[in-house]
MDTraj code that builds the backbone (N, CA, C; nanometers):
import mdtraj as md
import numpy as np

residues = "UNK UNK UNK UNK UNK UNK UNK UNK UNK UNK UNK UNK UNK UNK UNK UNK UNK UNK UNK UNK UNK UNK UNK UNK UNK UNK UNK UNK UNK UNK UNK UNK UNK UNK UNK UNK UNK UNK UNK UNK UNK UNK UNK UNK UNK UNK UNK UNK UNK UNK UNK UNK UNK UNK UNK UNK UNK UNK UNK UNK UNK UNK UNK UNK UNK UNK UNK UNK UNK UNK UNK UNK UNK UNK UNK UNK UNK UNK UNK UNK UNK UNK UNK UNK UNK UNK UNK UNK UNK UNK UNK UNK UNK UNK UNK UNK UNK UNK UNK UNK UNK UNK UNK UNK UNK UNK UNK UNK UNK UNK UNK UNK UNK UNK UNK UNK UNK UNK UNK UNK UNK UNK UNK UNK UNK".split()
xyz = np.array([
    [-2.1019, -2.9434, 0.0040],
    [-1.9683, -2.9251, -0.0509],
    [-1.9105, -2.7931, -0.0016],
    [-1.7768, -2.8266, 0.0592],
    [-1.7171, -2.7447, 0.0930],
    [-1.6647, -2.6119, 0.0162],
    [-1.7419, -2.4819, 0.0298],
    [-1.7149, -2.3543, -0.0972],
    [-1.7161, -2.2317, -0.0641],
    [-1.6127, -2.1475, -0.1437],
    [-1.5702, -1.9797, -0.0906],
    [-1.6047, -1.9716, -0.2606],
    [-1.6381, -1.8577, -0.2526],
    [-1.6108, -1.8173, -0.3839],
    [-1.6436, -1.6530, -0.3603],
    [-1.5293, -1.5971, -0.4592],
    [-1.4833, -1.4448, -0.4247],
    [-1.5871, -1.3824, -0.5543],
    [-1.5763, -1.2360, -0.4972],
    [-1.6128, -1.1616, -0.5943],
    [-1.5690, -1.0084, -0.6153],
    [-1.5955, -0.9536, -0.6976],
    [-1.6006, -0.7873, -0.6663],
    [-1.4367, -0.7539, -0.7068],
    [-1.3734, -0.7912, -0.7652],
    [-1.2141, -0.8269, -0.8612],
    [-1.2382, -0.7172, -0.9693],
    [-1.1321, -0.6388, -1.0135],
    [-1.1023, -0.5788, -1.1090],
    [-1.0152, -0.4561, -1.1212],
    [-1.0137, -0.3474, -1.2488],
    [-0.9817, -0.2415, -1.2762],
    [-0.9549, -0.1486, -1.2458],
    [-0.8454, -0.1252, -1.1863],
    [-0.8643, 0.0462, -1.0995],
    [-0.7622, 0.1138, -1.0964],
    [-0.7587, 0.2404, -1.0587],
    [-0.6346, 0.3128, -1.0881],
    [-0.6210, 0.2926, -0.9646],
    [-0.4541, 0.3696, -0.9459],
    [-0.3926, 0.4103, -0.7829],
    [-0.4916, 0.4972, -0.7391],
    [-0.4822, 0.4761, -0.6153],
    [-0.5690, 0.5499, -0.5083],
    [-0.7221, 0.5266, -0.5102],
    [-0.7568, 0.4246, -0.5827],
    [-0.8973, 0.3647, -0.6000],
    [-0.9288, 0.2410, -0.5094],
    [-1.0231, 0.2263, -0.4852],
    [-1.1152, 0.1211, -0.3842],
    [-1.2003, 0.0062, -0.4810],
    [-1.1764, -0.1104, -0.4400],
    [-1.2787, -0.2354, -0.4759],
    [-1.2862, -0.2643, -0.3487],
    [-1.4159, -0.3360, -0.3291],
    [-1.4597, -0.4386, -0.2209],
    [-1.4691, -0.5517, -0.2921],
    [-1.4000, -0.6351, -0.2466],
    [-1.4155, -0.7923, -0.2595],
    [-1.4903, -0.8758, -0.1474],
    [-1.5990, -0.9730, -0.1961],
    [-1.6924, -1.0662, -0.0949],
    [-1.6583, -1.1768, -0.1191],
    [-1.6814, -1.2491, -0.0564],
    [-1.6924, -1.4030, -0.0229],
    [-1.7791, -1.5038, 0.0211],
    [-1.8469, -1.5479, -0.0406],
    [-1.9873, -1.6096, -0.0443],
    [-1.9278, -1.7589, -0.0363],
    [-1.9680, -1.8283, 0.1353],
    [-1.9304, -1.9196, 0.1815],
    [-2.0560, -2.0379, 0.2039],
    [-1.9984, -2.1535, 0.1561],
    [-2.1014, -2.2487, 0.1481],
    [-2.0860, -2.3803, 0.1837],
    [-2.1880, -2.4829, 0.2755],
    [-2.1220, -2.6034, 0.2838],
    [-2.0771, -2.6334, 0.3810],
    [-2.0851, -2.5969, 0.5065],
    [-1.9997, -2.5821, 0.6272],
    [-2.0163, -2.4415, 0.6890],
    [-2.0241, -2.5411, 0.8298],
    [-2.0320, -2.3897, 0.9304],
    [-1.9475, -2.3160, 0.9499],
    [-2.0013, -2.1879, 0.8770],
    [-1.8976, -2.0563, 0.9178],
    [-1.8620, -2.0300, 1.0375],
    [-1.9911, -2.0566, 1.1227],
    [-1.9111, -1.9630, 1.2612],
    [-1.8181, -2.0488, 1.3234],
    [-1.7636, -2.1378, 1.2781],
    [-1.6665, -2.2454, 1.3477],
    [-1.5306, -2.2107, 1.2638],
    [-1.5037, -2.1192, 1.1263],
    [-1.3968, -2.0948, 1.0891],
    [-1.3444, -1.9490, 1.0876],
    [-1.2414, -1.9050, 1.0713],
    [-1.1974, -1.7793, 1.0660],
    [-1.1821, -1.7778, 0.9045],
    [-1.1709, -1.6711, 0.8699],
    [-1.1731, -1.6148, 0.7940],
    [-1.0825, -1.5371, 0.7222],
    [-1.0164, -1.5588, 0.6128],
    [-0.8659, -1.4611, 0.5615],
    [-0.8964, -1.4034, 0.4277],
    [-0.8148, -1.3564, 0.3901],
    [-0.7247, -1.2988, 0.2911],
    [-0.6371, -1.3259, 0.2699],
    [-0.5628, -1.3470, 0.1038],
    [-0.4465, -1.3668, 0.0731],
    [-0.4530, -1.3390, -0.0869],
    [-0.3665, -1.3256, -0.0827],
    [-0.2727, -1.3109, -0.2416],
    [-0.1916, -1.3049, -0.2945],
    [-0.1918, -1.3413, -0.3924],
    [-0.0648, -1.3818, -0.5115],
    [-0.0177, -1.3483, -0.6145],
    [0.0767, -1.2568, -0.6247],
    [0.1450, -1.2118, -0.7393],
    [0.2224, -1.2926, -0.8260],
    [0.2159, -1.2808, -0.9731],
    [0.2951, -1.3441, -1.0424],
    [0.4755, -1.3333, -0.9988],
    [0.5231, -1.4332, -1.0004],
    [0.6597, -1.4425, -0.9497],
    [0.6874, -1.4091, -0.8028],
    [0.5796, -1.4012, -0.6797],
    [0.5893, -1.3772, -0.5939],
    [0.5234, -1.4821, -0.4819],
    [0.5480, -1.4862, -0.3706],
    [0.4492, -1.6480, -0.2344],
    [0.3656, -1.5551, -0.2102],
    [0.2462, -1.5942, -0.1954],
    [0.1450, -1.5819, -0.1299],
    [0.1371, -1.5551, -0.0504],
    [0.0912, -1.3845, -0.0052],
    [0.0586, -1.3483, 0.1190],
    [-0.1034, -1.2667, 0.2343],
    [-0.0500, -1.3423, 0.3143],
    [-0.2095, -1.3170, 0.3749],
    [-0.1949, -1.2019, 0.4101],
    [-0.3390, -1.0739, 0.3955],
    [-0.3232, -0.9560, 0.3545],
    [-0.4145, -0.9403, 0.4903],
    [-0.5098, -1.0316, 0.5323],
    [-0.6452, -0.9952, 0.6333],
    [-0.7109, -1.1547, 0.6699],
    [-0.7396, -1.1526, 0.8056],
    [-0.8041, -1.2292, 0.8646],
    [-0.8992, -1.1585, 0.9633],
    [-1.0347, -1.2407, 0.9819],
    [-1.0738, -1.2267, 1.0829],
    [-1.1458, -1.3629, 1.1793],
    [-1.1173, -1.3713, 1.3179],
    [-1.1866, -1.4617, 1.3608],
    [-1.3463, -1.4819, 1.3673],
    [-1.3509, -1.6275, 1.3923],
    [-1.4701, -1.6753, 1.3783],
    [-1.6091, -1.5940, 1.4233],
    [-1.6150, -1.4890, 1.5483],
    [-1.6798, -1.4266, 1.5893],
    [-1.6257, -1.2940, 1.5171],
    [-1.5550, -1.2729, 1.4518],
    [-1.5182, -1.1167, 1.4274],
    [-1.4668, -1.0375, 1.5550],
    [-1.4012, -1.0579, 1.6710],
    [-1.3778, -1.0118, 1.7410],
    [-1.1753, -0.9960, 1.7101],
    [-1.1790, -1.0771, 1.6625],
    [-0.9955, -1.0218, 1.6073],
    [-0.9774, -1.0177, 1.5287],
    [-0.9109, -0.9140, 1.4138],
    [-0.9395, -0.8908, 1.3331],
    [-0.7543, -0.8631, 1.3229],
    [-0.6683, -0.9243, 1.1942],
    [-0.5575, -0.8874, 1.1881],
    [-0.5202, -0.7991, 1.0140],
    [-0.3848, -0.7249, 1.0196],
    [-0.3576, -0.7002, 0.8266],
    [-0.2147, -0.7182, 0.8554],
    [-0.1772, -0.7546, 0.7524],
    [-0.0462, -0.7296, 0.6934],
    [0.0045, -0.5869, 0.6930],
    [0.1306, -0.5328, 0.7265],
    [0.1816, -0.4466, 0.7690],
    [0.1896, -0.3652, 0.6189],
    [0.2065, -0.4193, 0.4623],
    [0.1268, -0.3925, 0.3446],
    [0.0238, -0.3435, 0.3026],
    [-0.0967, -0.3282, 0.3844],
    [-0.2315, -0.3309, 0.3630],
    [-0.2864, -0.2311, 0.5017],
    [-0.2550, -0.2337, 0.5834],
    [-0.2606, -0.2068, 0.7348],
    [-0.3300, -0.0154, 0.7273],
    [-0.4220, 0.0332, 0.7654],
    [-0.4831, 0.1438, 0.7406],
    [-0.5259, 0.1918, 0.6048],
    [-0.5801, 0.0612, 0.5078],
    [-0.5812, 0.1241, 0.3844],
    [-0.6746, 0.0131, 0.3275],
    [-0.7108, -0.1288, 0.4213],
    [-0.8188, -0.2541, 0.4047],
    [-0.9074, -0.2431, 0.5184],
    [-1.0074, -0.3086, 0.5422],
    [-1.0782, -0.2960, 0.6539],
    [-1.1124, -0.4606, 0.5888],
    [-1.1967, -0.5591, 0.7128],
    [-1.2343, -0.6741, 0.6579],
    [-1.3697, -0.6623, 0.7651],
    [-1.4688, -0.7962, 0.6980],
    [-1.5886, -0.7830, 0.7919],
    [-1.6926, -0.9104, 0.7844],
    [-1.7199, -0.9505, 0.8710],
    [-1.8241, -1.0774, 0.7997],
    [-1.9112, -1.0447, 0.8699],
    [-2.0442, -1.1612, 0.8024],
    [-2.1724, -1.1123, 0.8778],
    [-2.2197, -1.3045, 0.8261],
    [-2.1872, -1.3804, 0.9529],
    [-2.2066, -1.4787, 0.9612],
    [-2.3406, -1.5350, 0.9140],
    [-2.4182, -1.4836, 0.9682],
    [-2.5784, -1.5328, 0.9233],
    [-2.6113, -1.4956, 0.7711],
    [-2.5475, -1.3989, 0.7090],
    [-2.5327, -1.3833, 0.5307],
    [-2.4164, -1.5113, 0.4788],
    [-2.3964, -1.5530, 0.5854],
    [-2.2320, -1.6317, 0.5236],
    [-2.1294, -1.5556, 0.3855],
    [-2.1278, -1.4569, 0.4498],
    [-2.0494, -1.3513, 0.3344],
    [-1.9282, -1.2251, 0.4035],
    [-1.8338, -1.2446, 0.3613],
    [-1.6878, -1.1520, 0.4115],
    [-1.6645, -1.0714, 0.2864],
    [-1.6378, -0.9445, 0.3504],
    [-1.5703, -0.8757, 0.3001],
    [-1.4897, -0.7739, 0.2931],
    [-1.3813, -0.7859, 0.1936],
    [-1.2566, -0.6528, 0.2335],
    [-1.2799, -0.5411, 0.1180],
    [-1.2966, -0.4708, 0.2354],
    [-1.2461, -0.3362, 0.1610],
    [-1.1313, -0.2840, 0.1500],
    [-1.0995, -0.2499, 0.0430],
    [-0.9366, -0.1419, -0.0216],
    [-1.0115, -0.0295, -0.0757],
    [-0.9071, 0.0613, 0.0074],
    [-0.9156, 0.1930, -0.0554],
    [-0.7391, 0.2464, -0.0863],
    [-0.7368, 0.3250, -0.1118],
    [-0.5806, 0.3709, -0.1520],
    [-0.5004, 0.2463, -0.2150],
    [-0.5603, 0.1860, -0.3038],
    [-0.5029, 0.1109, -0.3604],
    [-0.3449, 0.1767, -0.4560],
    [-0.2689, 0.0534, -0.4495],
    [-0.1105, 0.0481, -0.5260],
    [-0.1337, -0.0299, -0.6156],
    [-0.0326, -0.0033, -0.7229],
    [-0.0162, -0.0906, -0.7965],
    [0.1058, -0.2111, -0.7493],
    [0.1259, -0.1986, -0.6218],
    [0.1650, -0.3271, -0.5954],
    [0.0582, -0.4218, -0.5256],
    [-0.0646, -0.3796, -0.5384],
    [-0.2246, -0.4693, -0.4551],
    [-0.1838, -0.5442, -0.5627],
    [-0.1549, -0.5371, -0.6728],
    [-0.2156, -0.5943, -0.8005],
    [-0.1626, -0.7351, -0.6889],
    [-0.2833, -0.8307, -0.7832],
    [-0.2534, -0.9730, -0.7616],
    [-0.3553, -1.0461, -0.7729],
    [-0.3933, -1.2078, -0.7567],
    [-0.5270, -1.2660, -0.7366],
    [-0.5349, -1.3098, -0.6246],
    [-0.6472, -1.2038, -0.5582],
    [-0.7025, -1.2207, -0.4168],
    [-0.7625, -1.3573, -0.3901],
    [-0.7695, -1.4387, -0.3042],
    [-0.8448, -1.5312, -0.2869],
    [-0.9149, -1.5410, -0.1067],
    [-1.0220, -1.6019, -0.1122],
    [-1.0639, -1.5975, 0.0423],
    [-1.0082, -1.7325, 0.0834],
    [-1.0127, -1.7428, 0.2181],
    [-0.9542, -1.8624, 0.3075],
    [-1.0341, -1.8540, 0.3912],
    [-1.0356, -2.0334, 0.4390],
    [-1.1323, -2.0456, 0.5827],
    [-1.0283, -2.1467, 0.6790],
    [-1.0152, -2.1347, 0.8028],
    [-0.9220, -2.1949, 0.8857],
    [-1.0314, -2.2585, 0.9937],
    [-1.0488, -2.3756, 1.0121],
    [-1.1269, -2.4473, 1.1379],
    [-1.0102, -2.3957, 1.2504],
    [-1.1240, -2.3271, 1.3136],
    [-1.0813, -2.2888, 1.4553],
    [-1.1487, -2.2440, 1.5682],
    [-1.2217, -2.3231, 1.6105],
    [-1.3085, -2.3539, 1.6956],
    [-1.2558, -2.3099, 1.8729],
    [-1.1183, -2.3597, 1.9065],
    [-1.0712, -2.3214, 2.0042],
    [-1.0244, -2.1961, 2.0524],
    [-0.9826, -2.1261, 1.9644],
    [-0.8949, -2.0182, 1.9848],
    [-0.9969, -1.9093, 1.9022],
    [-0.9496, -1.7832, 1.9747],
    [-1.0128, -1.6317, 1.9142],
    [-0.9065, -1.5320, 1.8278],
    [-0.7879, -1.6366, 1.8094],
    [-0.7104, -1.5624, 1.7236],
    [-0.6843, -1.5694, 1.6066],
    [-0.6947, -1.5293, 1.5022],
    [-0.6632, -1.5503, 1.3608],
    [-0.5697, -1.5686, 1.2903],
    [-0.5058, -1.6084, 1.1868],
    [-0.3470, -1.6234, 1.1657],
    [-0.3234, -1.5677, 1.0519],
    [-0.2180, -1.4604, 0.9533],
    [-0.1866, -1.4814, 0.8593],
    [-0.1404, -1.6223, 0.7947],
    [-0.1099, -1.6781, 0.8664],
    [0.0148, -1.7559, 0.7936],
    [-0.0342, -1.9223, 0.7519],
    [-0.1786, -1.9272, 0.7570],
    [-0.1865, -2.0875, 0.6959],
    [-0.3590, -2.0709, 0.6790],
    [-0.3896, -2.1683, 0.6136],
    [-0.5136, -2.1656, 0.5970],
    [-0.6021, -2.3124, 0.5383],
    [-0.6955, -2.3761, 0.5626],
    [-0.7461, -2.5330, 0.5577],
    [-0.8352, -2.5594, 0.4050],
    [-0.8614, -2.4258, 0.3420],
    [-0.9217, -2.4162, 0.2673],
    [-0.9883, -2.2764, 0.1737],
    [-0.9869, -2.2612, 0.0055],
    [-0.9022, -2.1629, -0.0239],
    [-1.0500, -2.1487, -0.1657],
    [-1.0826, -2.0390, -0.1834],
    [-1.1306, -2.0031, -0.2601],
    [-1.0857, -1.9980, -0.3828],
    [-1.1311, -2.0041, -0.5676],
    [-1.0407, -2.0113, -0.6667],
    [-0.9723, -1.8643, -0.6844],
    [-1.0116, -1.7692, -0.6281],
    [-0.9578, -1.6075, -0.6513],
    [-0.9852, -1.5225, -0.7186],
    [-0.9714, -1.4103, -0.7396],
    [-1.0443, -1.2975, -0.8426],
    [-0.9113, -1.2106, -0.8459],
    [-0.9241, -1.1782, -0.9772],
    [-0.8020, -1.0568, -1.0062],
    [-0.8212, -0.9223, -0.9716],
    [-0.7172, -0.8885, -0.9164],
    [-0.6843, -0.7025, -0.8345],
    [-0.6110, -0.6702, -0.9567],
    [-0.6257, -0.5685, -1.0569],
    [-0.5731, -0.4896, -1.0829],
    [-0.5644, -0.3448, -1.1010],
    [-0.4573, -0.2843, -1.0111],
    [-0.4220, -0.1758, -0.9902],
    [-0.2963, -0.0853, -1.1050],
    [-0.3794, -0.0300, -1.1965],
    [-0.2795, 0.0963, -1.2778],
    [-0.2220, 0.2378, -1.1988],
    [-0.1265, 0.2677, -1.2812],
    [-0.0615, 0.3678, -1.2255],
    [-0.0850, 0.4792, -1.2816],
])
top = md.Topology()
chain = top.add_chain()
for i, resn in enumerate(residues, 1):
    res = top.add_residue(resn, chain, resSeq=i)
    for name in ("N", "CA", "C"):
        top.add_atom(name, md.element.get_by_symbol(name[0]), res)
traj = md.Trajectory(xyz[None], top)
């Protein structure tokens, strides 16, 4: 059975760091890329971090961009982003994504084949 499931979600002030993981199951990782995304109440869903299937491209959102790092380690079947300098606009529920993409070495914000249930970011001020 096809499964992401996030972790490492919670409490933090501004300018604080969580790492969130992703413990992938059910299907071969090294055949999908790998994202980030999230969702604010009253807001679309946006992808914050991807990385491809080999980890060789690695993209962020212009939001997030010198302040996340992302990372997998295929043979753990486990991703993860780091935040540091967190906002209280991170707040949101992070979720992981996996994209079949076998052909290409590039990663995408913008779509994803399959979606983890999410963990809550919250960031105080």
């Amino acid at each position: 059975q096809f499964e992401l499931v996030e972790s490492g979600g919670g409490l933090v002030q501004r300018g604080g760091s969580l790492r969130l993981s992703c413990a992938a199951s059910g299907f071969t990782v090294d055949d999908y890329d790998i994202g980030w995304f999230r969702e604010a109440p009253g807001k679309f869903p946006e992808g914050v971090s991807c990385i491809s299937r080999t980890g060789d491209n690695i993209q962020f959102s212009d939001s997030v961009k010198g302040r996340f790092t992302i990372s997998r380690d295929n043979a753990k079947r486990t991703i993860h982003l780091q935040m540091n300098s967190l906002l209280p606009e991170d707040t949101a529920v992070y979720y992981c994504t996996a994209l079949y993409n076998p052909d290409s070495s590039i990663c995408t914000l913008s779509y994803f084949d399959n979606r983890g249930p999410g963990t809550q970011v919250t960031v105080t001020s």
